[in-house]
C-alpha positions in Angstrom: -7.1 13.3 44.8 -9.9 15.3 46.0 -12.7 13.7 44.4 -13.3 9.9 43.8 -15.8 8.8 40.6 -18.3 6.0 41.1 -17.3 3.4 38.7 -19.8 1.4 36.3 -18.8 -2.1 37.2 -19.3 -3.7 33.5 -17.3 -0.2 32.2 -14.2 -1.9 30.5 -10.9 -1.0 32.3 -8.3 0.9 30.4 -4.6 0.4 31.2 -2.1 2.2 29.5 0.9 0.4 27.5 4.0 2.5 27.7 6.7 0.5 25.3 10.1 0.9 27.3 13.9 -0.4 26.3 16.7 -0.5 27.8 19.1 0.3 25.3 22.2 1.0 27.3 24.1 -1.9 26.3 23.0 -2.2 22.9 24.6 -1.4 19.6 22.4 1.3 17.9 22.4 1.5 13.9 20.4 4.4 13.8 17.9 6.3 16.1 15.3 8.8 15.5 11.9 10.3 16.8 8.7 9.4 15.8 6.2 12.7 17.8 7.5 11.9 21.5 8.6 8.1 20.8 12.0 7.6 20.0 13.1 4.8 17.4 16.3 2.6 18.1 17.3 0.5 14.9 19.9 -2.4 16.8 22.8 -4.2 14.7 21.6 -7.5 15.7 18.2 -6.6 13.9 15.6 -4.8 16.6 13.1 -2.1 16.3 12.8 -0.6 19.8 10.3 1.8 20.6 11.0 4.1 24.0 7.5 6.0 25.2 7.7 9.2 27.3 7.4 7.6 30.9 3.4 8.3 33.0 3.3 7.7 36.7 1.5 5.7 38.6 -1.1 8.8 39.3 -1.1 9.7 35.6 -1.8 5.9 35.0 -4.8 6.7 37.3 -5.7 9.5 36.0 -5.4 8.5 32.0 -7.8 5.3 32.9 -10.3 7.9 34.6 -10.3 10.3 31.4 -10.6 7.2 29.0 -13.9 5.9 30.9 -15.6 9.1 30.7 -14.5 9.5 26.8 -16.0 5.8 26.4 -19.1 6.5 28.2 -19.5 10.3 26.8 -22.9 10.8 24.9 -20.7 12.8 21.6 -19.1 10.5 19.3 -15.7 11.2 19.0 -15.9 11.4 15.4 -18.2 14.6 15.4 -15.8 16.3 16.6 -14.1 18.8 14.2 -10.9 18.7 15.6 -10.6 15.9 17.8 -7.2 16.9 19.4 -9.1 19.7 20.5 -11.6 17.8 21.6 -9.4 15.4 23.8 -7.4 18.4 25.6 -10.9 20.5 26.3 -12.1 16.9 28.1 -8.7 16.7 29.8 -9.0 20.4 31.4 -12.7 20.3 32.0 -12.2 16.9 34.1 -9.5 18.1 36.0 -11.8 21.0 37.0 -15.0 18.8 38.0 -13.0 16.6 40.0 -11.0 19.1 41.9 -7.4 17.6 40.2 -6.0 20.6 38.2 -2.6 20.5 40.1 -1.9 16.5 39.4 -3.1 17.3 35.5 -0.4 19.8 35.2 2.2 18.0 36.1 1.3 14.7 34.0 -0.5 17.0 31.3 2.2 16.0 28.9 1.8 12.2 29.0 -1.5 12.3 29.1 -2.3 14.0 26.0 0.3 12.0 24.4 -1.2 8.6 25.5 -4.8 9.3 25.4 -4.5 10.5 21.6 -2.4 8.2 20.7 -5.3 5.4 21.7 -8.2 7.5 21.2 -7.0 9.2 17.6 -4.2 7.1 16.7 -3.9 3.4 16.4 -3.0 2.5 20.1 0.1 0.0 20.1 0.9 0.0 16.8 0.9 4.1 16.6 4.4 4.6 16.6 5.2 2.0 13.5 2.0 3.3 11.8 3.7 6.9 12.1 7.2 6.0 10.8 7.4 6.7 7.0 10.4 4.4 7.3 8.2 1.0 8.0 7.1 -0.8 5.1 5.5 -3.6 6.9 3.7 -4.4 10.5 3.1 -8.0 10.9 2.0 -10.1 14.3 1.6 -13.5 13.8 0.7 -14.6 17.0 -0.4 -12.6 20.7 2.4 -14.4 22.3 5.7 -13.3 20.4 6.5 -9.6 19.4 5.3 -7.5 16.7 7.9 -7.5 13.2 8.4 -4.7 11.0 10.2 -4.6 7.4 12.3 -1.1 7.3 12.7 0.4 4.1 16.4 1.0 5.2 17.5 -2.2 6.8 16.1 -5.5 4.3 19.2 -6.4 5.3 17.2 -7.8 8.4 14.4 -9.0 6.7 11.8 -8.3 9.4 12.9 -6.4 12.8 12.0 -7.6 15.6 10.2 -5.2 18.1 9.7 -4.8 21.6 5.6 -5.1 20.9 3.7 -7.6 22.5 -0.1 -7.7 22.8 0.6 -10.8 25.3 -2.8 -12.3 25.3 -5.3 -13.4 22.7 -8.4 -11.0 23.9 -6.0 -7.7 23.7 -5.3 -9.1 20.1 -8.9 -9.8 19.2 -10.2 -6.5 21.1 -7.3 -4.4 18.7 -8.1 -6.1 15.3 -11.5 -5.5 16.2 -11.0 -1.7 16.9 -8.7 -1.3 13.7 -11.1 -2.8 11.4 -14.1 -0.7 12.6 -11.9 2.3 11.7 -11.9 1.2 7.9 -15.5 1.2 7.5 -15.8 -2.8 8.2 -16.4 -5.4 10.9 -14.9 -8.7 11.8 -16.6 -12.0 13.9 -16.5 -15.5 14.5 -18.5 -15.5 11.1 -16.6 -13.4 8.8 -13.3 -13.9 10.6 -11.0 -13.0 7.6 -10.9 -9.1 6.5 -8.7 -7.2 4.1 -9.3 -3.6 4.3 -7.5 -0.2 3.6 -7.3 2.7 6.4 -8.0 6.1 6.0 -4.2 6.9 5.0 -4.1 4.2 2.6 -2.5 1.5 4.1 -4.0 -2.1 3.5 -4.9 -4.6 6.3 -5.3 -8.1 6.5 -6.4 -9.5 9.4 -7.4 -13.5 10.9 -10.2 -13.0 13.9 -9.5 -15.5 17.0 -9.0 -19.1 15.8 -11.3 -19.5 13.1 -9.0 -19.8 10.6 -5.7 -19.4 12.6 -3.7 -20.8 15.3 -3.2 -20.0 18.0 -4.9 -16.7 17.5 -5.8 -13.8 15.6 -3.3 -12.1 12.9 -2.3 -8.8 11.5 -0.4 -7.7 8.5 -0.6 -4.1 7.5 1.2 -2.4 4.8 2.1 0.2 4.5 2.4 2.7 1.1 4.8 5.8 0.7 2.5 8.9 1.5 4.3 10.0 -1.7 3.9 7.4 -4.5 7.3 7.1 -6.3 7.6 8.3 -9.7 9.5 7.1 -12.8 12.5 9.4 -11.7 12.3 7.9 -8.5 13.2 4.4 -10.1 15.6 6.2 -11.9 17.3 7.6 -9.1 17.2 4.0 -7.1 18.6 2.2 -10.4 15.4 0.0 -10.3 15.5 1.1 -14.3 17.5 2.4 -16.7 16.8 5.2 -18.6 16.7 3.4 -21.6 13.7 0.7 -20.3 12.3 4.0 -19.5 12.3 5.4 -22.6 10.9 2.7 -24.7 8.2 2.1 -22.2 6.9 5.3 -23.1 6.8 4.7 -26.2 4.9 1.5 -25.6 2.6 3.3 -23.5 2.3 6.1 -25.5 0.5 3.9 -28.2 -1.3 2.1 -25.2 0.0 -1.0 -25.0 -0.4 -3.8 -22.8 1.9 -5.2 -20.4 1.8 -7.6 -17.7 3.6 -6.5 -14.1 4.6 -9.9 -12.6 6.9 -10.5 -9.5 6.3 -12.0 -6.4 4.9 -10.7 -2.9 6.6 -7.5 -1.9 8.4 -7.1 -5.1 6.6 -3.8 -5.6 4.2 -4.6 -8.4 2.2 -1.6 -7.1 5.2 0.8 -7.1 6.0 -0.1 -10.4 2.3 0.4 -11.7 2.1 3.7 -9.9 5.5 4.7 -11.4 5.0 3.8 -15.0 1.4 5.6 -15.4 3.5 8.8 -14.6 4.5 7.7 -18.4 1.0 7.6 -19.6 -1.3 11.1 -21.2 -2.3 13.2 -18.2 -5.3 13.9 -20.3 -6.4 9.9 -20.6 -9.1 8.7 -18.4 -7.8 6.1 -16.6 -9.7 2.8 -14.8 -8.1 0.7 -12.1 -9.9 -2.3 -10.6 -8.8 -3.8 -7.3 -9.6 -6.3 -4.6 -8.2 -3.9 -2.0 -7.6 0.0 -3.1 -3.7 0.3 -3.0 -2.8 2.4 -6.7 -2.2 6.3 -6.4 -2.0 7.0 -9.8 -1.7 11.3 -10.1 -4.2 11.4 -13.3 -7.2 13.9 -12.9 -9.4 11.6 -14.8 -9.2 8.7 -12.6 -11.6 6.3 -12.0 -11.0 3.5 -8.9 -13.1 0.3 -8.8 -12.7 -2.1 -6.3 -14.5 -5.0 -5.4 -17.5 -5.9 -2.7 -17.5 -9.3 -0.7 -20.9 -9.7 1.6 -20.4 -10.5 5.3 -23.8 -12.2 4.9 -24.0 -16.0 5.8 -27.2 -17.0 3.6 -27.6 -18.8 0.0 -28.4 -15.3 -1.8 -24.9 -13.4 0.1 -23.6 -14.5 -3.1 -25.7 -12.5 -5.1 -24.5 -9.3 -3.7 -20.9 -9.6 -4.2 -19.0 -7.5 -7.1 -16.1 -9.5 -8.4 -13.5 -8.0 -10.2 -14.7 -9.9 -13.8 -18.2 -7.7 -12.9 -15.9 -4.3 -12.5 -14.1 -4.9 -15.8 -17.2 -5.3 -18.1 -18.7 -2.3 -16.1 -15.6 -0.2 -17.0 -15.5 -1.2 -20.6 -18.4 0.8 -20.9 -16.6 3.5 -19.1 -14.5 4.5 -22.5 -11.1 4.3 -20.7 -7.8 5.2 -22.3 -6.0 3.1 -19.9 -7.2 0.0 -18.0 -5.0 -1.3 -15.0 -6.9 -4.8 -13.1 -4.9 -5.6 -9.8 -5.8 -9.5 -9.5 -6.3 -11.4 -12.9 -6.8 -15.1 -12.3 -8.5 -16.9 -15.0 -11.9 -16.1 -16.7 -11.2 -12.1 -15.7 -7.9 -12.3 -17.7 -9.8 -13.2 -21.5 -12.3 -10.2 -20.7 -8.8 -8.1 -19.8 -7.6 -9.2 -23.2 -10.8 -8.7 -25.2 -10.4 -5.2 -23.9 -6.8 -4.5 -25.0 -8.1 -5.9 -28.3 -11.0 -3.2 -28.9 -7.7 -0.9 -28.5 -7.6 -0.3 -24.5 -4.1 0.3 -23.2 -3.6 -1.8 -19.9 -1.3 -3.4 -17.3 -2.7 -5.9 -15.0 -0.4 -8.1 -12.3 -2.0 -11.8 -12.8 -1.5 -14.5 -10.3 -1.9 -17.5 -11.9 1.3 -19.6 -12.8 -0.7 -21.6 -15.3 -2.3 -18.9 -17.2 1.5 -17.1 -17.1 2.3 -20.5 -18.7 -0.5 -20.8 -21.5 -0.1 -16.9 -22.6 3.9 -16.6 -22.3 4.5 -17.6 -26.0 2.0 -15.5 -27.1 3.5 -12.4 -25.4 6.8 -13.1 -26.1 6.1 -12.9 -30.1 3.8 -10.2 -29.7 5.9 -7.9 -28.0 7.9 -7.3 -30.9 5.0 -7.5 -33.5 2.8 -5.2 -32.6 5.5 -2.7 -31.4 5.5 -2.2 -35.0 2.0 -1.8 -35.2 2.1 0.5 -32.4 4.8 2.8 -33.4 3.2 3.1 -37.2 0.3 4.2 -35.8 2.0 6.1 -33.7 -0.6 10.0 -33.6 2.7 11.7 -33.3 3.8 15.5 -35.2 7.2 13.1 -35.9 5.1 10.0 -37.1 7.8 6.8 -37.4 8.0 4.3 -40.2 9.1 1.2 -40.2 12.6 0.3 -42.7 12.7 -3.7 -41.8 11.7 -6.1 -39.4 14.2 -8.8 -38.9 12.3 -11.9 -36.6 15.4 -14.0 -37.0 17.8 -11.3 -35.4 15.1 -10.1 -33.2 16.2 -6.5 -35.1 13.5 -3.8 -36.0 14.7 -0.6 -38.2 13.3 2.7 -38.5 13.8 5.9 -40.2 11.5 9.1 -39.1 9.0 10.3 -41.7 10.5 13.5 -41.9 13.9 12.6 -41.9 16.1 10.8 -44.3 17.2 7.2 -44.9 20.7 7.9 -44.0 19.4 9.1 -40.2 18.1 5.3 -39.0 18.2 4.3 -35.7 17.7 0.7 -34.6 16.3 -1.6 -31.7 17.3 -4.2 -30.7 15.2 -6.1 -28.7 15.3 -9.8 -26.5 12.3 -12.1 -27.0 11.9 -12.4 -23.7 11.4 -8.9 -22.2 10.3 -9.3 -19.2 9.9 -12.4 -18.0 13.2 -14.4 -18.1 16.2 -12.2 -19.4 17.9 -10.0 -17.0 19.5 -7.8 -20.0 15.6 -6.9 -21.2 16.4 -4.3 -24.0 19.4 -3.4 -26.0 19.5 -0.2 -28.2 21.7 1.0 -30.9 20.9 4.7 -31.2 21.4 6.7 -34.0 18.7 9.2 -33.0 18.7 12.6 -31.3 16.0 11.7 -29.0 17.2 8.4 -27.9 20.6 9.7 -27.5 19.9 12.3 -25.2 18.2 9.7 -22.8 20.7 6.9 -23.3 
């Protein structure tokens, strides 16, 4: 080089991470390219990641470019295209310091690097990329980063040839991915569940606070596309039949409960099912951390507030999610959905679905599932005859019989005959104990042609 920089001495120091595997003896499952990086999916259950190589004067040069970028007087963030912005800087130093010839030949890597830690989420860019992931976690700086992949649960979680390798690179990154959602994270508040700007939820331990021996991660990830019901359809996560009388349940806005346990995809199903619901309802979600993508134009999304403060009033600015759901009963909603019900936000959830809400909410409270289960069991089938009498349909429904003994309803359309029935048969304990939820005898057009 031509021309040597004076360094700031308390200026951080930048070294690039280039994730590198040797995958020459190793049986490969699958393999494809996220941008630049290639993916290798092993048989004995890795996730390697292979980075286009930089040399040792790219290395230079990249920790050069990053130092001015840090020290530059225009946020990043102003910029409107920031890409842009990055390769303008990477010519424009290149000409001040007299290096256009060693830029050209490491241009390539050095666009890819410095964006990928300027724009993109550094380390962890690649697995934030790939559509494929469903889960990052890094439970501790010393061992490598795991990923769930959508195709391979087979595996559980992947292991990956990430590694932060010391606890201050771990703390430095959660503090640097938090700031991008909008929140902060110290010694003080040390625990932090946010959502990025793609939609992806975070949860994140600071230092050893509240974990040993280090900070944490857990990031997961959403499809960019939320599945649908067809998409359940397709997968044979449903039959066509469930499908069918669920819209008929929420149809007449009824209220379910989603339960299952971490990872069982609660959310998915939510999202899925409201594709069942009246595009023209306005519909209310309440969450602790924004996660629903529910394709209604007349959607409302609540979530709640927790104060960083550390005082006696911080309490007083919080906004739980029992002070969301009597704020949205005032909202008029046609359909209600509460992410987290506990305890005392479950009887407001219910006084709700009284007034004549519609609603699904995912509780996490063993007990309460306990106290209410009976209840739900004998109103499922109750007020599905309330709900399909009242049914505002042009081909309005009566019901012929209701048999609690043979858990057998009967009905015959308005503006049919008697002789044209058709009759459900349903279990008591749709969906919470019995694997075989609903059983149908169809005599009816509509139900045949979906059975």
């Amino acid at each position: 080089m031509k021309k040597r920089v004076c360094r700031i001495n308390d200026s951080p120091r930048f070294n690039v991470v280039c994730l590198f595997a040797d995958i020459s003896n190793v049986d490969v499952m699958e393999q494809y390219s996220i941008g630049q990086a290639k993916v290798f999916v092993t048989k004995d259950g890795r996730y390697l990641i292979v980075e286009p190589k930089i040399t040792a004067q790219g290395h230079e040069i990249y920790e050069h470019m990053m130092e001015q970028l840090f020290l530059s007087l225009e946020p990043l963030e102003n910029a409107r295209d920031p890409v842009s912005y990055i390769e303008t800087h990477i010519w424009k130093e290149a000409e001040q310091q007299a290096i256009l010839e060693q830029v050209k030949s490491n241009f390539t890597e050095l666009k890819y690097y410095l964006i990928r830690d300027i724009i993109g989420y550094g380390i962890l860019d690649v697995m934030m990329n790939d559509d494929n992931i469903e889960e990052i976690t890094a439970e501790r700086f010393d061992r490598t980063v795991g990923v769930i992949h959508r195709k391979f649960t087979e595996f559980n979680i992947l292991d990956s040839n990430v590694l932060f390798g010391s606890e201050d690179v771990m703390n430095s990154y959660i503090q640097r991915l938090v700031q991008r959602t909008g929140h902060s994270v110290t010694a003080a508040a040390p625990v932090v569940n946010a959502m990025t700007p793609t939609g992806d939820r975070i949860t994140v331990t600071y230092e050893r606070e509240v974990s040993l021996p280090g900070p944490t991660i857990d990031i997961r990830k959403f499809t960019r596309q939320p599945y649908t019901i067809t998409h359940l359809l397709e997968l044979g996560a449903m039959s066509r039949l469930m499908a069918a009388y669920l819209w008929i349940l929420f149809d007449a806005k009824a209220f379910g409960l989603i339960i299952g346990e971490t990872g069982s995809g609660k959310t998915t199903t939510i999202n899925s099912l409201m594709c069942l619901t009246n595009p023209r309802w306005k519909i209310v979600s309440i969450e602790e951390t924004p996660e629903l993508k529910i394709p209604h134009y007349r959607w409302e999304r609540l979530f709640t507030r927790t104060s960083s403060m550390i005082s006696d009033s911080a309490n007083n600015y919080d906004i739980t999610i029992m002070d969301l759901i009597k704020a949205s009963l005032r909202m008029r909603p046609d359909f209600e959905i509460v992410g987290e019900v506990r305890g005392e936000e479950a009887f407001a959830l219910f006084q709700s679905a009284a007034t004549g809400h519609g609603g699904l909410c995912l509780p996490e409270n063993e007990p309460l599932l306990a106290k209410i289960d009976d209840e739900v069991r004998y109103l499922t089938i109750k007020n599905l005859v309330n709900l399909i009498q009242n049914r505002k349909r042009k081909q309005k429904v009566s019901v012929i019989s209701f048999d609690s003994k043979n858990n057998t309803i009967n009905f015959s359309p308005v503006t049919g005959t008697p002789q044209n029935p058709f009759c459900l048969k349903l279990n008591l304990t749709f969906g919470f104990q019995s694997n075989k939820m609903i059983q149908f005898k169809v005599f009816s057009n509509t139900f045949r042609s979906v059975n």
